[in-house]
VOGU-3710 file (C-alpha; in Angstrom, 3 decimals, decimal comma):
1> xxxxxxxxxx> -7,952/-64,770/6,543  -4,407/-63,499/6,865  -3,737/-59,587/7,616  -5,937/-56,967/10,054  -10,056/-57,382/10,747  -12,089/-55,977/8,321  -15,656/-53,967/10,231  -18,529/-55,223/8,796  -20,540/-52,032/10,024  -23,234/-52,280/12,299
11> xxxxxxxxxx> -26,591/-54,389/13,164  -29,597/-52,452/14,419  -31,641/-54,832/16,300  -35,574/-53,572/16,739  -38,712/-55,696/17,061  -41,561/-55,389/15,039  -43,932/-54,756/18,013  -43,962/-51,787/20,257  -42,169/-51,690/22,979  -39,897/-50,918/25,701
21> xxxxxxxxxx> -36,826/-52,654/24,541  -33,738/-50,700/23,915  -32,049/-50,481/20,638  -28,856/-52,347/20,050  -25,971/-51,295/17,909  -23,020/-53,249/17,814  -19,479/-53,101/15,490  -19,489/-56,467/14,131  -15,485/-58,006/12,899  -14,663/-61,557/11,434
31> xxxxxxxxxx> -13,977/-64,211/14,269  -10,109/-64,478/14,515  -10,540/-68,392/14,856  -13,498/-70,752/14,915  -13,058/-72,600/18,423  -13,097/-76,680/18,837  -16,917/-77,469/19,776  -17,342/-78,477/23,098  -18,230/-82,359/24,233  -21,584/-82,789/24,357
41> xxxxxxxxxx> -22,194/-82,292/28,173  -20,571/-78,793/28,326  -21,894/-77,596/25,811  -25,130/-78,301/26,853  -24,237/-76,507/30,365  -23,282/-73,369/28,018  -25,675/-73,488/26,329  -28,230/-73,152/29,391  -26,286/-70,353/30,811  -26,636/-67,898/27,650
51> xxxxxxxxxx> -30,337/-69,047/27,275  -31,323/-67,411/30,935  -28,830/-64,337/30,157  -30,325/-63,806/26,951  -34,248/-64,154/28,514  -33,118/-61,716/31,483  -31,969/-59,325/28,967  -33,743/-55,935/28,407  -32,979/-56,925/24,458  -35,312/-59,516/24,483
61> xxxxxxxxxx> -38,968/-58,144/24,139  -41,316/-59,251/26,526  -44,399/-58,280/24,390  -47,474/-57,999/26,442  -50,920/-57,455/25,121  -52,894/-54,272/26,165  -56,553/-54,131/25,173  -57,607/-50,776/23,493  -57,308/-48,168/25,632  -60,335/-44,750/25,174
71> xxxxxxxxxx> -57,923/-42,789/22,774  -56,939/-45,913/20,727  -60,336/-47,032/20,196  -60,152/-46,287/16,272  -57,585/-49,164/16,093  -59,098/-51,586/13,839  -60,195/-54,213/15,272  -58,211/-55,108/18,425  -59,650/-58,375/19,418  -56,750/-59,994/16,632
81> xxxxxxxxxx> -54,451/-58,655/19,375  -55,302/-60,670/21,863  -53,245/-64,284/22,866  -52,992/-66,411/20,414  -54,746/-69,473/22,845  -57,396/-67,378/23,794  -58,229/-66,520/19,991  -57,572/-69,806/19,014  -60,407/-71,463/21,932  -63,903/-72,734/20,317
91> xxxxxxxxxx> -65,692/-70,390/22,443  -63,847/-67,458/21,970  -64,403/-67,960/17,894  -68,493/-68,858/18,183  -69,019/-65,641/20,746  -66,627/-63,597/18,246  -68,869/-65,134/15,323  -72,070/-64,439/17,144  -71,489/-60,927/18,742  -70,372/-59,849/14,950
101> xxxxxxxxxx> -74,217/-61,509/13,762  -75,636/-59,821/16,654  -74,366/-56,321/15,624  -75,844/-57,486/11,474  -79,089/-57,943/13,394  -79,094/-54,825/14,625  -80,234/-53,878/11,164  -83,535/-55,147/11,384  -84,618/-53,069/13,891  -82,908/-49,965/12,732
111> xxxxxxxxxx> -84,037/-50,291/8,986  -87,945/-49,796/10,348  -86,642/-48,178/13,690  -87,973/-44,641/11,906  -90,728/-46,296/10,174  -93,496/-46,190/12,941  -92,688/-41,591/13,427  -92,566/-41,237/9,728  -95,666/-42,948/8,943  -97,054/-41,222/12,158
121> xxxxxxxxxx> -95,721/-37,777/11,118  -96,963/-38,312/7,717  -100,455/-38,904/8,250  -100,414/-35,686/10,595  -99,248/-33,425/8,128  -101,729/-35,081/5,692  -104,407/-34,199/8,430  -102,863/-30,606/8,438  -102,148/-31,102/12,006  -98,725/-29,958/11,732
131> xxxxxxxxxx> -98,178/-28,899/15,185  -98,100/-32,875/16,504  -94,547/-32,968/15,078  -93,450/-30,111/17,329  -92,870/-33,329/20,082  -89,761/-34,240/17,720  -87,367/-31,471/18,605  -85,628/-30,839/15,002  -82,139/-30,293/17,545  -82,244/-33,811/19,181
141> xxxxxxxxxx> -82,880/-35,722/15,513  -80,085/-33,324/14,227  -77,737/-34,167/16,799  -78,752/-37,681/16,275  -77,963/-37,378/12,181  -74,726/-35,587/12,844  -73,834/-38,194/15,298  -74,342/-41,373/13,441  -72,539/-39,570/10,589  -69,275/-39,263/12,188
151> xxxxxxxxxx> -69,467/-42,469/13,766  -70,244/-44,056/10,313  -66,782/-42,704/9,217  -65,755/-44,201/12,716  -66,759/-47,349/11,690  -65,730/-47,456/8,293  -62,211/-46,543/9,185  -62,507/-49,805/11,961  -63,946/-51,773/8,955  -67,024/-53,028/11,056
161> xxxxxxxxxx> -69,192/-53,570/8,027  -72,511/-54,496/10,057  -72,459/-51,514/12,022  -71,532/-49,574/8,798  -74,492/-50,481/7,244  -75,832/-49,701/10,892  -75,430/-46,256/11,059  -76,247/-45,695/7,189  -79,488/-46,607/7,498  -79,575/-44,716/10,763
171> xxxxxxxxxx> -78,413/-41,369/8,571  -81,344/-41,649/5,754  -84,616/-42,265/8,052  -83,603/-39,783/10,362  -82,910/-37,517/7,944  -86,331/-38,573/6,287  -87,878/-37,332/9,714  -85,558/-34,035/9,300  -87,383/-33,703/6,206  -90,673/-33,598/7,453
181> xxxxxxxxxx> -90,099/-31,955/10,503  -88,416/-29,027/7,816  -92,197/-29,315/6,031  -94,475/-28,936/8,889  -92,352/-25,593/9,924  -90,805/-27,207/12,772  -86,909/-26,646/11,105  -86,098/-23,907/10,041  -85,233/-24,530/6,330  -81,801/-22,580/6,043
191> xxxxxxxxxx> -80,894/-25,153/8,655  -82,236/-27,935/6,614  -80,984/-26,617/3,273  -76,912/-27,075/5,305  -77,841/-30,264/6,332  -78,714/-31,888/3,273  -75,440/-30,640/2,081  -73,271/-32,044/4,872  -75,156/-35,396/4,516  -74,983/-35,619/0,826
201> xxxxxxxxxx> -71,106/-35,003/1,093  -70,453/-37,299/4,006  -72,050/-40,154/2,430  -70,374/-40,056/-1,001  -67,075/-39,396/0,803  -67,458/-42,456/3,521  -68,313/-44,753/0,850  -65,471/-43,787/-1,954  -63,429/-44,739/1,194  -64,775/-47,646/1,986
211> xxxxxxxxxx> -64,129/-48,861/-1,265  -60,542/-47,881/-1,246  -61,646/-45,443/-4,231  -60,966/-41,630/-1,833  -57,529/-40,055/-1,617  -56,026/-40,579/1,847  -55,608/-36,342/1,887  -59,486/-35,890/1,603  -60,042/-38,512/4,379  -57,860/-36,496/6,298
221> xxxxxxxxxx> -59,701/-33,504/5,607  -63,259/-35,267/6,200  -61,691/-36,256/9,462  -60,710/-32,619/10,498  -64,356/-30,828/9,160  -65,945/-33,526/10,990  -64,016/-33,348/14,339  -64,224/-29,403/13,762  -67,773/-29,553/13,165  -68,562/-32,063/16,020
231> xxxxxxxxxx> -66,718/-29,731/18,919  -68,437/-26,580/17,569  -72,046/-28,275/17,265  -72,343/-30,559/20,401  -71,762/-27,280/23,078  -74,229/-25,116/20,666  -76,904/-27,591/20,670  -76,716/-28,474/24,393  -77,033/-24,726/25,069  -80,194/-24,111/22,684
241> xxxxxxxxxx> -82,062/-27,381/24,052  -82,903/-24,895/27,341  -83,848/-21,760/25,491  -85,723/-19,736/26,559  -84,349/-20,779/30,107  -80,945/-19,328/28,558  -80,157/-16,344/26,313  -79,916/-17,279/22,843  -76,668/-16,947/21,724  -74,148/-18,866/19,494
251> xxxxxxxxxx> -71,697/-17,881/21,910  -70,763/-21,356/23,288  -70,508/-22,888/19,596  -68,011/-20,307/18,323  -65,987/-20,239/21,262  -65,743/-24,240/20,042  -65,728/-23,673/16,382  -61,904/-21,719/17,001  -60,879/-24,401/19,980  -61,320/-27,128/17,438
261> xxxxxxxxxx> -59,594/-25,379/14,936  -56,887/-24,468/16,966  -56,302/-27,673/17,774  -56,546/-28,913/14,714  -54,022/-26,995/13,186  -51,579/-27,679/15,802  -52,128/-31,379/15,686  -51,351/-31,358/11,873  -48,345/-29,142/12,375  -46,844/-31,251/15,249
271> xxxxxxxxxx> -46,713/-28,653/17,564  -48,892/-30,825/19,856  -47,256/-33,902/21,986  -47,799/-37,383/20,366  -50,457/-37,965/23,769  -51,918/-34,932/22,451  -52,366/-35,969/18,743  -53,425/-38,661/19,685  -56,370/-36,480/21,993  -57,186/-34,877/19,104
281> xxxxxxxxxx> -57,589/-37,477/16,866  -59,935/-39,272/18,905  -61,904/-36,469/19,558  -63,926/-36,485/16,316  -64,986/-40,105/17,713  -66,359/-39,041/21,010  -67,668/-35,906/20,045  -69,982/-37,930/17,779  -71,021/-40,114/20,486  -71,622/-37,195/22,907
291> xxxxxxxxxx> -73,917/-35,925/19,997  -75,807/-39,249/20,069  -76,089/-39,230/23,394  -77,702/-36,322/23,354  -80,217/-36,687/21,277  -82,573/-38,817/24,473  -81,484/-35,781/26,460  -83,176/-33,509/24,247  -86,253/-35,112/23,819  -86,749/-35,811/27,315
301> xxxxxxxxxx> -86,687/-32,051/28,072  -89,063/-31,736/25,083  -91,626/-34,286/27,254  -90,564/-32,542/30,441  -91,730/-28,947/28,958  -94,928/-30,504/26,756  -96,215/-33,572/28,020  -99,718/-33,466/26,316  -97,428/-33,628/23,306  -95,954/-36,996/24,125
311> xxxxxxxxxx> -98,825/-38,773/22,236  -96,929/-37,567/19,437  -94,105/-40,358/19,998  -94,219/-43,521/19,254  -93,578/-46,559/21,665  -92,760/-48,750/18,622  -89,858/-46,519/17,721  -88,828/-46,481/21,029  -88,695/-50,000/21,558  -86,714/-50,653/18,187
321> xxxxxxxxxx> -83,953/-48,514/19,344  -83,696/-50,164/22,659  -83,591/-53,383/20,374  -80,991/-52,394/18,142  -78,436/-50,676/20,021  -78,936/-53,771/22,473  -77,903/-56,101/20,198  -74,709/-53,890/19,517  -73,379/-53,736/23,198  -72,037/-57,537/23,068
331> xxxxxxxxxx> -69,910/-56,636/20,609  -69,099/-53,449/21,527  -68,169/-55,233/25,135  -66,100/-58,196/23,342  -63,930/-55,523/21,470  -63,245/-53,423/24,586  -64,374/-50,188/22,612  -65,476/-47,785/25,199  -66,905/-45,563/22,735  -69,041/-47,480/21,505
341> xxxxxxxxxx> -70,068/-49,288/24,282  -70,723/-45,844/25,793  -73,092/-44,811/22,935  -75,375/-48,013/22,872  -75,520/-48,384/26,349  -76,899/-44,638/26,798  -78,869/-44,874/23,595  -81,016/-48,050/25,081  -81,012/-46,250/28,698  -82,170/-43,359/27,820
351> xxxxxxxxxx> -83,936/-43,058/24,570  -85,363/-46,178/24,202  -86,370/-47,184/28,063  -86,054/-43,505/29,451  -89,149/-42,593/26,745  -90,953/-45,617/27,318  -90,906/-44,845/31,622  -92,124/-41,427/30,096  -95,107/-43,115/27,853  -95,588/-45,285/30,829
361> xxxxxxxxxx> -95,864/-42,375/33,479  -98,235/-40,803/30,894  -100,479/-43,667/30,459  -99,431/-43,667/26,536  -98,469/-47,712/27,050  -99,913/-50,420/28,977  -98,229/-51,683/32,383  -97,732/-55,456/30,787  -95,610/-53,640/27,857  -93,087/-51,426/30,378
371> xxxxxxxxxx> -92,467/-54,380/31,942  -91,691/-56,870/29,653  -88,968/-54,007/27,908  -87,656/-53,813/31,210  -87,058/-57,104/32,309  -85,940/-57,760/28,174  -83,645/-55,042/28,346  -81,927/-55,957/31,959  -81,839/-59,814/31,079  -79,823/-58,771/28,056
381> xxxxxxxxxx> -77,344/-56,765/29,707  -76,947/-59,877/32,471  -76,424/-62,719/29,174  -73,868/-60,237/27,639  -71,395/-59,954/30,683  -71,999/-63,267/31,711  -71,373/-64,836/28,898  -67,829/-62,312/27,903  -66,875/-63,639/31,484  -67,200/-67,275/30,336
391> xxxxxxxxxx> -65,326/-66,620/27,155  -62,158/-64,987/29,006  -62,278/-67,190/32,489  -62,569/-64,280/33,890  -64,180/-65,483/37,336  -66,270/-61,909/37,639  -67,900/-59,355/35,295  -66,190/-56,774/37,061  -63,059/-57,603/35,153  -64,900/-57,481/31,730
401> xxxxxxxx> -65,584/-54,338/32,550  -62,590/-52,783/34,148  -60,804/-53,746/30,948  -63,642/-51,774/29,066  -62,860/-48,682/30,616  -58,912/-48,911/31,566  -58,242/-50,405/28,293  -55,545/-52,505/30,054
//
């Protein structure tokens, strides 16, 4: 090794994880000697030293888990972030297991969830009494079909295959009732005609990528037409539910229509922040949820306006979609995913037990019935915090749920 140090260049030092830690560059040379080790005592002393000065150094990464937060809720599957001895607890893999069979229930109900209105508005347009489907506003089963459609390409890009199948079988029955609704005059069929187009499309290209089988570019474009889409209908359709209360205009869904694609184009440019591309990329998410949401909203004005057309619902329906976006909230609450959460919550508040208190008040359903749903549906939201709190030691609910909605 005789003559001058040759550089060896330099070593970038980065974790694999994000975080805080600074970057480290450093010239690295040949050691000019290799030193005598040290006796055995000394060396141990040493060795103590550098092991505190390395932990107290901001090189060293002290990775700490963070729950999804609202924006990153399109992360797949975030529970396989969590600590390793919490994932790796008996109870945390059975209530894993079981909320993930709980959301494949789900099916059950939602594969006849339609079944009871479209037998119910078949037989009145076979009695030519067409104007009984006029208590299914055509908006609030739209918003409903747009909204499970984005949220199937939600939950396809999440890889949640029970709620995939989910909200596929939510898309065809309620566009079956679409379809009848569009027959007995109730849709206009220009609208339908668009709509069966958009669904068509959305299906072929949320399965192709399910399968791997799409080109990332066209997912990218499905994801922009359906955020764009999304922002422009959800304003327009919560304006028309009060006509003739307010002008009728497609004022509010245009001034949308060019916010969305503003901001569309200036996410995919980069002229946006990375908190704002982030925004935007969520947005297609939420909007779809805010659609679903909706959809209880609407018809609830609909009984509001025409209650002697509330016999035209049916309780059974009612009560399978407070059954089957009940079974969804465990998991929903045991992946932290607001959005989701959100959705089913609302959906079994207010379409499924909100139209039941409205059969109830209109002496549609027995007393026995409202109350058994009720007491069903609260003793199900009690189980699922309680037993999320067990799983975590978490010594209160309250914590569950503050994680839920700070994502931290």
């Amino acid at each position: 090794m005789a003559g001058s140090l040759l550089p060896v260049g330099k070593a970038v030092l980065r974790s694999h994880q994000p975080s805080n830690c600074y970057i480290f560059n450093a010239n690295l040379q040949h050691p000019k000697s290799i030193p005598d080790l040290l006796p055995c005592k000394k060396r141990a002393k040493q060795n103590n030293t550098l092991n505190k000065s390395v932990l107290l150094s901001p090189l060293v990464c002290q990775y700490r888990l963070k729950l999804v937060s609202a924006l990153d809720s399109d992360v797949p599957r975030p529970i396989d972030e969590r600590s390793e001895d919490l994932k790796s607890g008996e109870s945390f893999k059975q209530w894993d297991s079981l909320t993930a069979k709980f959301a494949g229930a789900a099916n059950i109900p939602f594969l006849i969830l339609q079944l009871p209105q479209i037998i119910l508005n078949a037989r009145n347009l076979l009695a030519g009494n067409q104007s009984a489907l006029f208590a299914v506003p055509w908006l609030g089963m739209f918003t409903g079909l747009l909204g499970n459609l984005s949220l199937l390409s939600y939950f396809i890009k999440k890889r949640e295959t029970e709620v995939v199948v989910v909200q596929t079988l939510g898309v065809v029955t309620i566009y079956i009732v679409i379809s009848q609704l569009a027959m007995a005059g109730s849709m206009p069929l220009p609208h339908y005609a668009v709509t069966s187009v958009v669904i068509a499309c959305g299906l072929v290209v949320n399965f192709m990528n399910y399968f791997y089988l799409l080109n990332p570019a066209i997912w990218r474009y499905w994801e922009d037409f359906i955020t764009v889409a999304g922002l422009s209908a959800l304003p327009q359709v919560m304006w028309s539910t009060f006509i003739p209360y307010v002008p009728n205009t497609i004022l509010p869904g245009a001034v949308a229509f060019v916010l969305a694609i503003l901001a569309v184009i200036m996410s995919r440019t980069g002229k946006l922040p990375q908190k704002g591309i982030k925004f935007v990329g969520s947005l297609s998410g939420w909007t779809a949820t805010l659609l679903f949401m909706w959809m209880p909203v609407s018809q609830m004005w609909t009984n509001l306006l025409n209650p002697d057309n509330i016999k035209g619902l049916s309780a059974l329906s009612m009560l399978l979609a407070m059954i089957g976006n009940g079974l969804m909230i465990p998991r929903a609450l045991f992946t932290r995913d607001l959005m989701w959460f959100t959705g089913s919550t609302w959906a079994c508040i207010f379409y499924g037990w909100g139209n039941l208190v409205c059969l109830y008040c209109c002496k549609v359903i027995s007393r026995e019935f409202f109350l058994a749903s009720t007491t069903g549906f609260v003793a199900w939201l009690v189980f699922s915090f309680w037993r999320d709190t067990q799983v975590h030691g978490y010594s209160s609910p309250l914590k569950s749920l503050k994680e839920l909605i700070a994502g931290s």
